[in-house]
C-alpha positions in Angstrom: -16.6 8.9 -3.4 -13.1 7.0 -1.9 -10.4 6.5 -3.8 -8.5 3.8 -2.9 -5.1 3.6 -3.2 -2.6 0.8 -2.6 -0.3 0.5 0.6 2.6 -1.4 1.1 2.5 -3.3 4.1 6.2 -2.4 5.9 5.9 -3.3 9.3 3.7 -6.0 11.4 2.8 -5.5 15.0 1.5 -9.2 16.0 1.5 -8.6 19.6 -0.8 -5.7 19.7 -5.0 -6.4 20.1 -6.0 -5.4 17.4 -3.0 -6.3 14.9 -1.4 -3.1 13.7 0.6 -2.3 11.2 2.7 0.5 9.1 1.6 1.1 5.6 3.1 2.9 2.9 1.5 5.3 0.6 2.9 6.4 -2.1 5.4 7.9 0.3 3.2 8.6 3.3 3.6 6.1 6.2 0.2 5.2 8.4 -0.1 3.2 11.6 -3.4 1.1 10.1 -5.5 -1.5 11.5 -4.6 -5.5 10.2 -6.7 -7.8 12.1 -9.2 -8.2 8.9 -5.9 -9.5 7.4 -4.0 -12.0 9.9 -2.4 -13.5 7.0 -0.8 -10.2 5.3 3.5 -10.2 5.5 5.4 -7.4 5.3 6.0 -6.3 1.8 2.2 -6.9 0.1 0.1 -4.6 -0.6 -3.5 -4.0 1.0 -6.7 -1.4 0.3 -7.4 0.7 3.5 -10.3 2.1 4.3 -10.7 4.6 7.7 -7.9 2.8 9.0 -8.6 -1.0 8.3 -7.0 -2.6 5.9 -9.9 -4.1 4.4 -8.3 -6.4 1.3 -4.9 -7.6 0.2 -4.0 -6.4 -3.7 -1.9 -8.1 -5.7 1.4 -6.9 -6.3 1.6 -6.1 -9.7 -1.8 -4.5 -9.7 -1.0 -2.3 -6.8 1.9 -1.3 -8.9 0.0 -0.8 -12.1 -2.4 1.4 -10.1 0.2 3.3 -8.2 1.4 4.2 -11.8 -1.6 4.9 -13.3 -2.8 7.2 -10.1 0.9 9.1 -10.7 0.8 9.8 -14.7 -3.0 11.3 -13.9 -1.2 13.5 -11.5 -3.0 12.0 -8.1 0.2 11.1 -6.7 3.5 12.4 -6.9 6.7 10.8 -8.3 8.5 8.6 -5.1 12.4 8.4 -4.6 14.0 6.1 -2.7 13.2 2.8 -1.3 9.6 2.8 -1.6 10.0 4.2 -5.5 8.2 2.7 -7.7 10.1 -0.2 -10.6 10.1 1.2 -13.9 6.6 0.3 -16.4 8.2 -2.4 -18.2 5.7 -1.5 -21.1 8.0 2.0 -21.5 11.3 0.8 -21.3 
């Protein structure tokens, strides 16, 4: 089974064949594949899988997931930057 966890699209390489791209995971930075998504900007969120970035996610859900994946223990806690925004349900 994959689990498949949200990235955060942070750079764009347009002039590249295929379109690549750096995306964030929970802290850990991969160079992945975005020509399935020619649309995506920098800053969404997309669901990789061996390297493609195969769908874009919504932000909020990405979020929601990203939390849910950390309180189970899957991920750890981020700092910095790329932290996570508090649950507004907890605060």
């Amino acid at each position: 089974m994959c689990l498949a966890i949200p990235g955060k699209v942070t750079s764009i390489d347009r002039n590249s064949t295929p379109i690549m791209g750096i995306v964030n995971f929970a802290g850990i930075s991969r160079a992945v594949c975005l020509d399935w998504l020619p649309e995506i900007q920098i800053g969404e969120y997309v669901i990789v899988h061996v390297g493609f970035a195969i769908s874009k996610v919504d932000e909020n859900d990405a979020l929601e997931t990203l939390r849910l994946l950390e309180q189970m223990g899957e991920i750890q806690p981020q700092s910095g930057e790329d932290s996570l925004p508090p649950d507004p349900d907890t605060t």
